[in-house]
RODO-2510 file (C-alpha; in nm, 4 decimals, decimal comma):
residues 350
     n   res          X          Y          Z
     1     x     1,1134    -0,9870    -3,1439
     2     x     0,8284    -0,7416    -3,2299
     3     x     0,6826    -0,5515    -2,9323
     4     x     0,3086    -0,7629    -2,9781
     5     x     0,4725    -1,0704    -2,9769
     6     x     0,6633    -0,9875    -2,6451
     7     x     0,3719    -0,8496    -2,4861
     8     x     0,1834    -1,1919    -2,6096
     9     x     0,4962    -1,4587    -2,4509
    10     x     0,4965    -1,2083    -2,1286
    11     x     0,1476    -1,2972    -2,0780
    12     x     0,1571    -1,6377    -2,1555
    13     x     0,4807    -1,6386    -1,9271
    14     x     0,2427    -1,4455    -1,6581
    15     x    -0,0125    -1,6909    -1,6521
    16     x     0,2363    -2,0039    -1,6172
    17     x     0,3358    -1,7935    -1,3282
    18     x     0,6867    -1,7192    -1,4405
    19     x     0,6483    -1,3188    -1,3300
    20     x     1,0201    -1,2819    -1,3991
    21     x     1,0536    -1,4176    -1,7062
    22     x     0,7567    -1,1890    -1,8292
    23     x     0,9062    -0,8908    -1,7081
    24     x     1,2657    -0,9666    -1,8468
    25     x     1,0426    -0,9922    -2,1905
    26     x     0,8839    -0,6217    -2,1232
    27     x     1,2216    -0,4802    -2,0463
    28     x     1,3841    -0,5681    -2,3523
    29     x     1,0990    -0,4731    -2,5740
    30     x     1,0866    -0,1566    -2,3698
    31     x     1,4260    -0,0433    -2,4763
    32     x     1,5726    -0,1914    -2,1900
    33     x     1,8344    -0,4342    -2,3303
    34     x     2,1173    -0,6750    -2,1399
    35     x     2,3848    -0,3960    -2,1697
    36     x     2,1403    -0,1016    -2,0421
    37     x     2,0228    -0,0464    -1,6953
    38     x     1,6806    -0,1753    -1,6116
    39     x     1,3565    -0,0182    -1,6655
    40     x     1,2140    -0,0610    -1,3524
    41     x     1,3226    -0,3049    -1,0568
    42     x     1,2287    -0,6653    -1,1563
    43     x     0,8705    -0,7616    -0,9430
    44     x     1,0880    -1,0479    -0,7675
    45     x     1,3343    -0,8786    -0,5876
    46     x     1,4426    -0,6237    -0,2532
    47     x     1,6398    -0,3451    -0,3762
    48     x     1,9010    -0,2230    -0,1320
    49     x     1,8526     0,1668    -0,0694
    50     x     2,2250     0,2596    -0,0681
    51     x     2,3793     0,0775    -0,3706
    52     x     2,0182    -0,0477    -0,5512
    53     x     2,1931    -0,3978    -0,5559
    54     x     1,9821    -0,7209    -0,4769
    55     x     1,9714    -0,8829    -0,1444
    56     x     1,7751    -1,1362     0,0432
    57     x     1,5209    -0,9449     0,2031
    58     x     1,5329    -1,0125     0,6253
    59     x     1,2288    -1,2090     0,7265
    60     x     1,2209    -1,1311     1,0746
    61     x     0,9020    -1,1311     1,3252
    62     x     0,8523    -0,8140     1,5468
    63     x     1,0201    -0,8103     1,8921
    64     x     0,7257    -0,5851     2,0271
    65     x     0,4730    -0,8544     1,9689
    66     x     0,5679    -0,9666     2,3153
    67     x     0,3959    -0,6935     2,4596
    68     x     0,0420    -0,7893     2,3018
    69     x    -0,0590    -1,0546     2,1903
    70     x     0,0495    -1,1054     1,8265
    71     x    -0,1919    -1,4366     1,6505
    72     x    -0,2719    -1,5905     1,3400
    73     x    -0,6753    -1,5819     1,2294
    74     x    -0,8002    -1,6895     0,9076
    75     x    -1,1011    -1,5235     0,7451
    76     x    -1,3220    -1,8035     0,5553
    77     x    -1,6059    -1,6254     0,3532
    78     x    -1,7431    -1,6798     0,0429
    79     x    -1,5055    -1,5061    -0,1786
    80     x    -1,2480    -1,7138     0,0063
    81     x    -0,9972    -1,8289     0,2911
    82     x    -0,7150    -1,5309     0,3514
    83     x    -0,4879    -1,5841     0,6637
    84     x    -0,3856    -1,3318     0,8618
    85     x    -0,1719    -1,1383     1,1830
    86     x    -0,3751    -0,9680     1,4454
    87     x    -0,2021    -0,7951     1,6803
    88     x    -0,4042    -0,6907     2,0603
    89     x    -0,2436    -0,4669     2,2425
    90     x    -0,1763    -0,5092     2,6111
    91     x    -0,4148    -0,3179     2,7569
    92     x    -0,6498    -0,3460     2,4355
    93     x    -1,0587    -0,2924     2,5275
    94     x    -1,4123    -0,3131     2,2807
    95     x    -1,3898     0,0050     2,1009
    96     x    -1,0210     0,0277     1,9931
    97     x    -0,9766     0,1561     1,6297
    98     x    -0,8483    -0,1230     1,3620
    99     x    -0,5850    -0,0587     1,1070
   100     x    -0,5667    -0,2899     0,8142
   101     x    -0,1725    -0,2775     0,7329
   102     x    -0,1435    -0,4752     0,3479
   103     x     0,2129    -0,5648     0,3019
   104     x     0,4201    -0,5462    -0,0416
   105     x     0,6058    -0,8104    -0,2550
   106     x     0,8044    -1,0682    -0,1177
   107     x     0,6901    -0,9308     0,1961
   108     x     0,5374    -1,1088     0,5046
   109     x     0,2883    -0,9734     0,7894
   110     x     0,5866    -1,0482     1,0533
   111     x     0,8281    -0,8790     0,8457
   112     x     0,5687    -0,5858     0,7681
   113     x     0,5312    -0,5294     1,1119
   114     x     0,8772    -0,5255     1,1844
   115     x     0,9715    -0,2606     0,9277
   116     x     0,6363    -0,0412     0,9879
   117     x     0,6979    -0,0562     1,3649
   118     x     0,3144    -0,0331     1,3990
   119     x     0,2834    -0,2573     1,6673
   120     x     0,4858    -0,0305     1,8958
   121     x     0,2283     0,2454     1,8554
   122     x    -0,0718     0,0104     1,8554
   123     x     0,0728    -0,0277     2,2766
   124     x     0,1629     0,3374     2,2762
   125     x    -0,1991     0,4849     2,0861
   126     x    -0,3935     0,2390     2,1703
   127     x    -0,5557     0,0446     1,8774
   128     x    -0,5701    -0,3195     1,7038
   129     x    -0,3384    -0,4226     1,3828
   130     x    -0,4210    -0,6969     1,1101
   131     x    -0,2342    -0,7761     0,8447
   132     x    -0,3919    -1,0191     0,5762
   133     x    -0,1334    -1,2653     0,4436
   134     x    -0,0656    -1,3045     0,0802
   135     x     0,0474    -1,6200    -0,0940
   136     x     0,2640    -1,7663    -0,3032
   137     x    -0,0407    -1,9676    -0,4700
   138     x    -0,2053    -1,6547    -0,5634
   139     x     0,0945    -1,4579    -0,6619
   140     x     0,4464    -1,5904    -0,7124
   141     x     0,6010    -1,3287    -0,5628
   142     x     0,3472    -1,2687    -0,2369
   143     x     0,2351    -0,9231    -0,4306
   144     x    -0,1608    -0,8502    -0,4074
   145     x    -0,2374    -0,8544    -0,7733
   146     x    -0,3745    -0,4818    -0,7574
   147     x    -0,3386    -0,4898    -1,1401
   148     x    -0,5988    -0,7833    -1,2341
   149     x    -0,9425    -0,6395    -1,3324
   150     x    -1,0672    -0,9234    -1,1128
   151     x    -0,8616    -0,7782    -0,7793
   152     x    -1,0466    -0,4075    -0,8626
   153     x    -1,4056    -0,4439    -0,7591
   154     x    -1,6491    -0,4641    -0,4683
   155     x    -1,7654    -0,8450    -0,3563
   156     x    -1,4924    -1,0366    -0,5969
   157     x    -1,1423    -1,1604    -0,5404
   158     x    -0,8821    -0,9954    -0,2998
   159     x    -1,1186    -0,6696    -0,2236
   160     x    -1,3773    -0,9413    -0,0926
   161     x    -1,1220    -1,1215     0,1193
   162     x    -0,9286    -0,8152     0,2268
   163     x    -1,3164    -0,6854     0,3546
   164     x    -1,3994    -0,9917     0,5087
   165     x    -1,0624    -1,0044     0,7090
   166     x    -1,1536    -0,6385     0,8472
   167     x    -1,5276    -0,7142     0,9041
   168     x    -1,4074    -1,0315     1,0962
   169     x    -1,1867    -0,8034     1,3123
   170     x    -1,4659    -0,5720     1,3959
   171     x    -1,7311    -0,8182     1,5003
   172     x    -1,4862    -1,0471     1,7333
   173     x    -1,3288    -0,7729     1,8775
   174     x    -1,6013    -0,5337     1,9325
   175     x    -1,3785    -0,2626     1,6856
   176     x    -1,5157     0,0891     1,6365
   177     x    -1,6553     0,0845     1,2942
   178     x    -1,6393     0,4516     1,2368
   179     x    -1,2728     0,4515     1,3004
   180     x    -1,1387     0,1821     1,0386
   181     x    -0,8737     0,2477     0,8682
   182     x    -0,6405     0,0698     0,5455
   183     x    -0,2228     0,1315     0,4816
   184     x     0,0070    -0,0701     0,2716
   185     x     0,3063    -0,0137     0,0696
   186     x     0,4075    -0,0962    -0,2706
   187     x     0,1567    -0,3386    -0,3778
   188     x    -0,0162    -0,3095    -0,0959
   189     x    -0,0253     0,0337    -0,1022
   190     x    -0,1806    -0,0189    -0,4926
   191     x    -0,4314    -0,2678    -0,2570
   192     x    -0,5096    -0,0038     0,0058
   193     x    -0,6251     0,2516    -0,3029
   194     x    -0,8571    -0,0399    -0,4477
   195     x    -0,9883    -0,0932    -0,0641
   196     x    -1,0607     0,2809    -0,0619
   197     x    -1,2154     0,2729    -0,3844
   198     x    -1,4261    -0,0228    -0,3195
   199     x    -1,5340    -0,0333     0,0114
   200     x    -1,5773     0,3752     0,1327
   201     x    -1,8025     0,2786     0,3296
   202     x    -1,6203     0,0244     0,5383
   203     x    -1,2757     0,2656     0,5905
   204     x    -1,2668     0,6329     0,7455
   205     x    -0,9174     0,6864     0,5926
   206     x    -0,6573     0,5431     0,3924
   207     x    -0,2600     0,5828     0,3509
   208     x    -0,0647     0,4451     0,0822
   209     x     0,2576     0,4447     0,0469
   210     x     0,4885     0,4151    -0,2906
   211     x     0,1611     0,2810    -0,4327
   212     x    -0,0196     0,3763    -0,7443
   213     x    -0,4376     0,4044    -0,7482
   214     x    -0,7137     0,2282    -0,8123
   215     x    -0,7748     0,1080    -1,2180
   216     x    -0,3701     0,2018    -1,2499
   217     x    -0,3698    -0,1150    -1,4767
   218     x    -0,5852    -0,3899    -1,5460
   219     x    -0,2827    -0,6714    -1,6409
   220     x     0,0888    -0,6592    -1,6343
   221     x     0,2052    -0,4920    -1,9120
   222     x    -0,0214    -0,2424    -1,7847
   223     x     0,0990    -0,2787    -1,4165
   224     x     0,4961    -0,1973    -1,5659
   225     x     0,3712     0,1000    -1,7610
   226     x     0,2000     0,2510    -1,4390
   227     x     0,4858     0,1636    -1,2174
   228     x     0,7390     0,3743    -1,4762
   229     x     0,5463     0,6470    -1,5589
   230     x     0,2600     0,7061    -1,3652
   231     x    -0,1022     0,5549    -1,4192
   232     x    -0,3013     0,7777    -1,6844
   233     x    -0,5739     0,8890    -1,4223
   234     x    -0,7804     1,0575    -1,7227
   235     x    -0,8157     0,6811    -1,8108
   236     x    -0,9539     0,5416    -1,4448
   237     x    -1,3310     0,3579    -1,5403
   238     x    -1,4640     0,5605    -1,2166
   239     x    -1,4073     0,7352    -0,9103
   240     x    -1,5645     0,6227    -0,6201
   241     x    -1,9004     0,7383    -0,5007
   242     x    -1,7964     0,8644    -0,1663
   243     x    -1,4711     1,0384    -0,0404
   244     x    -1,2210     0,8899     0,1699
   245     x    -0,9672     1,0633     0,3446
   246     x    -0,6250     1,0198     0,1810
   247     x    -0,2508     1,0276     0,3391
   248     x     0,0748     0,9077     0,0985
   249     x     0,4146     0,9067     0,1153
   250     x     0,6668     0,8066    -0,1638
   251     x     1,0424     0,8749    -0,2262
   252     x     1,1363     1,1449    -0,5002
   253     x     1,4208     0,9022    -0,5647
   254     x     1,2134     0,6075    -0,6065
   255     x     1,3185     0,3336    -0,9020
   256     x     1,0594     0,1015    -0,8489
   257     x     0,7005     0,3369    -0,8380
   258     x     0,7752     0,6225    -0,9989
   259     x     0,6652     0,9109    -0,7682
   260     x     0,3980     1,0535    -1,0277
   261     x     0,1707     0,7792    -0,9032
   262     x     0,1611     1,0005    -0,5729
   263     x    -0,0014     1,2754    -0,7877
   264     x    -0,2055     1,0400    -0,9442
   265     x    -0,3405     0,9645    -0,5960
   266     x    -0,4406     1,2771    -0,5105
   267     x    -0,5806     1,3897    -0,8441
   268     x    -0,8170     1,0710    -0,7897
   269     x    -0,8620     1,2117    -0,4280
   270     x    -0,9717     1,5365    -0,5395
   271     x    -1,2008     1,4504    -0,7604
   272     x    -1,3836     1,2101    -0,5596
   273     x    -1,4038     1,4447    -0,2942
   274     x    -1,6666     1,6939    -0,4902
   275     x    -1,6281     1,9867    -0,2810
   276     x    -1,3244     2,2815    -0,3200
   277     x    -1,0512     2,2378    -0,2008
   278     x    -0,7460     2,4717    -0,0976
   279     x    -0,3675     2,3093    -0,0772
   280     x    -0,1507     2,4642     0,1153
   281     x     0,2566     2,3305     0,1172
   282     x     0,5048     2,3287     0,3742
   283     x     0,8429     2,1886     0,3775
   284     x     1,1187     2,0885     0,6635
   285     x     1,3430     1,8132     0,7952
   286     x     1,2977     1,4722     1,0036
   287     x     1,4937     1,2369     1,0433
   288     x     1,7806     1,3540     0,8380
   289     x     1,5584     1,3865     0,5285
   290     x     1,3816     1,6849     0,3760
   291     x     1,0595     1,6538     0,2965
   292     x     0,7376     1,8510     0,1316
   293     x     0,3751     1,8022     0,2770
   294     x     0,1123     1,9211     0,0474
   295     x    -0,2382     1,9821     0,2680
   296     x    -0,5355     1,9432     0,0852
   297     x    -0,8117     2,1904     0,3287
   298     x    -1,2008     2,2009     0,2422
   299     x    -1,3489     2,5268     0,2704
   300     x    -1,3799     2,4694     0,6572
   301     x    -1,0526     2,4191     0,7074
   302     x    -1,0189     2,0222     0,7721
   303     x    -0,7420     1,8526     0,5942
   304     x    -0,8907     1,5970     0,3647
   305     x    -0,5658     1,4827     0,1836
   306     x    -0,1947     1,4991     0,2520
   307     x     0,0843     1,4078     0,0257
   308     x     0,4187     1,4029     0,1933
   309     x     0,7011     1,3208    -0,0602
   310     x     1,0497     1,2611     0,1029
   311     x     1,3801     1,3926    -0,0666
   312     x     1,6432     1,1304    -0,1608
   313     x     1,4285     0,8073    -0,0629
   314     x     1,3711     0,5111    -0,2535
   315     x     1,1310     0,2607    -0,2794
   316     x     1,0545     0,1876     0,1063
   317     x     0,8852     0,2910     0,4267
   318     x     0,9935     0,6312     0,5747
   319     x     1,0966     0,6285     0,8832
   320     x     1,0356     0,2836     0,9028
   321     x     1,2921    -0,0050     1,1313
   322     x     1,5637    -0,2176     0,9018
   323     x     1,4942    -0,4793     1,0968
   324     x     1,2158    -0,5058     0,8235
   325     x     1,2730    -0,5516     0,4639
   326     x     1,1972    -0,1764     0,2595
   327     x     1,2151    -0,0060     0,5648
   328     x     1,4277     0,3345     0,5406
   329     x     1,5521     0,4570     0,9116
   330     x     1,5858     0,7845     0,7483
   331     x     1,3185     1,0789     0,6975
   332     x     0,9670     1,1965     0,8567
   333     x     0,8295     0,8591     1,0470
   334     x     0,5022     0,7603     0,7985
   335     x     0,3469     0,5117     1,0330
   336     x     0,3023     0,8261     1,3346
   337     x     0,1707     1,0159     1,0351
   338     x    -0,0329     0,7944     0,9151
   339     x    -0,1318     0,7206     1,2639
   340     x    -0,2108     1,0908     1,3294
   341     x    -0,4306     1,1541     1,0141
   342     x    -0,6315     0,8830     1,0493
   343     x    -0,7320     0,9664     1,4092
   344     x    -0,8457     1,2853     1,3143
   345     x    -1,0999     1,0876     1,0651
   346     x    -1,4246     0,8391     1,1046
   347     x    -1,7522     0,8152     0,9333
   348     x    -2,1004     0,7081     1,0393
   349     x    -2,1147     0,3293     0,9671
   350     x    -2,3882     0,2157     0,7909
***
């Protein structure tokens, strides 16, 4: 089978909604035949860290919700409906910052919380958690479909929702506006870039990571290409018209995103950012892991980006609890990072 005809059946396989199917298709056109290791992982399955066989992911729901008060919204707009998980803390008041936390395939907001463990330091920091729910009807394997030209821009599809969900947040619970910020991982890390890239105005920070950025890919062909060798950033339509603070993380070992998308991140970063920047690197140890931190300063000295990249990690959350599927116990803890950095930001709302 030719490579155009594959790409043509993967698509046509896509939009039946058989996503493995298509990608078995790209694969083998690829190079990556029956006898030869795959290309990437495959979009529907968990990849276990230590022998990168599959397993049933864990769906558990976070023991630490018992503290706060853990609850099911739905946002109903007109780009949409989108359920989703907000967690109060305890001793939660008007004014709390709001984290937006997207989770990645096959993924669920109860399971995202119990791998990110960001409920924990919502009690311990002090600030509110949602996490919008993806479903099977819109993708078959719960990703956010950060590689549809549709999913990419302000007011349409998942951007819309995704907004709406964090506006809701802010009105009903009397949020500080000028300290909102977006995470996610994997897909939703890809989601978190697109939020960033859409909607500066709306978040003071994001951190994404094992994602790729905004305009990686605009369909799935596209998507696999990004995720294998990076995402072309010379090619990106546009870079968005105001800076927002930017913290990743990704695994040097990672099969799934390959960890050039982390560059790709920060070259988008840097650009958008218009003014000159200094980096500055450090490296050490945490949690058993080495790691590198590259610190992006303006000419004041603020940190405007940080890329940590973690030695010997895969394709999952540093730091993160097992108890949650792609969470690594090992290396520097990215949710206190994250956590940290975005603290340190907020903009004027308008």
């Amino acid at each position: 089978m030719t490579l155009p005809s594959s790409l043509a059946e993967a698509l046509r396989r896509t939009q039946s909604g058989d996503l493995t199917g298509a990608t078995a298709l790209i694969r083998a056109a690829l190079g990556g035949g029956a006898d030869r290791r795959p290309i990437i992982a495959p979009l529907d399955v968990v990849i276990d860290l230590k022998s990168e066989r599959t397993v049933d992911a864990p769906r558990p729901r976070d023991a630490t919700a018992r503290r706060g008060c853990f609850e099911e919204r739905v946002h109903d707009g007109p780009a949409g409906r989108l359920a989703y998980m907000l967690y109060r803390p305890q001793t939660s008041s008007p004014g709390m910052p709001l984290v937006i936390m997207l989770h990645g395939c096959t993924q669920s907001p109860e399971d995202f919380a119990a791998g990110t463990g960001m409920n924990r330091l919502a009690e311990e920091l002090g600030f509110l958690v949602a996490y919008p729910r993806q479903t099977q009807a819109a993708n078959q394997q719960r990703c956010w479909n950060w590689f549809r030209a549709g999913d990419q821009v302000r007011g349409r599809g998942e951007p819309a929702l995704i907004a709406g969900v964090t506006q809701d947040v802010i009105r009903m619970e009397d949020a500080d506006a000028t300290r909102v910020y977006v995470a996610g991982l994997s897909a939703g890390g890809a989601a978190a870039a697109i939020m960033a890239d859409t909607y500066p105005d709306l978040f003071a920070a994001a951190g994404v990571h094992s994602g790729l950025p905004a305009g990686a890919a605009r369909n799935l062909p596209g998507a696999l290409s990004a995720m294998k060798q990076g995402a072309a950033f010379k090619d990106r339509r546009k870079i968005a018209a105001r800076f927002v603070p930017l913290i990743t993380f990704h695994g040097d070992r990672d099969g799934t995103v390959n960890e050039a998308n982390a560059c790709d991140l920060v070259a988008a970063a840097t650009a958008a950012a218009g003014v000159s920047i200094k980096v500055e690197t450090e490296t050490g140890v945490a949690g058993g892991r080495s790691f590198a931190r590259a610190l992006s300063r303006n000419a004041d000295g603020r940190v405007l980006i940080e890329q940590w990249t973690v030695a010997g990690a895969g394709h999952a959350w540093s730091g993160g609890d097992t108890a949650g599927s792609y969470a690594d116990a090992a290396g520097p803890n990215a949710s206190r990072e994250m956590l940290r950095f975005f603290l340190d930001q907020r903009h004027a709302a308008e």
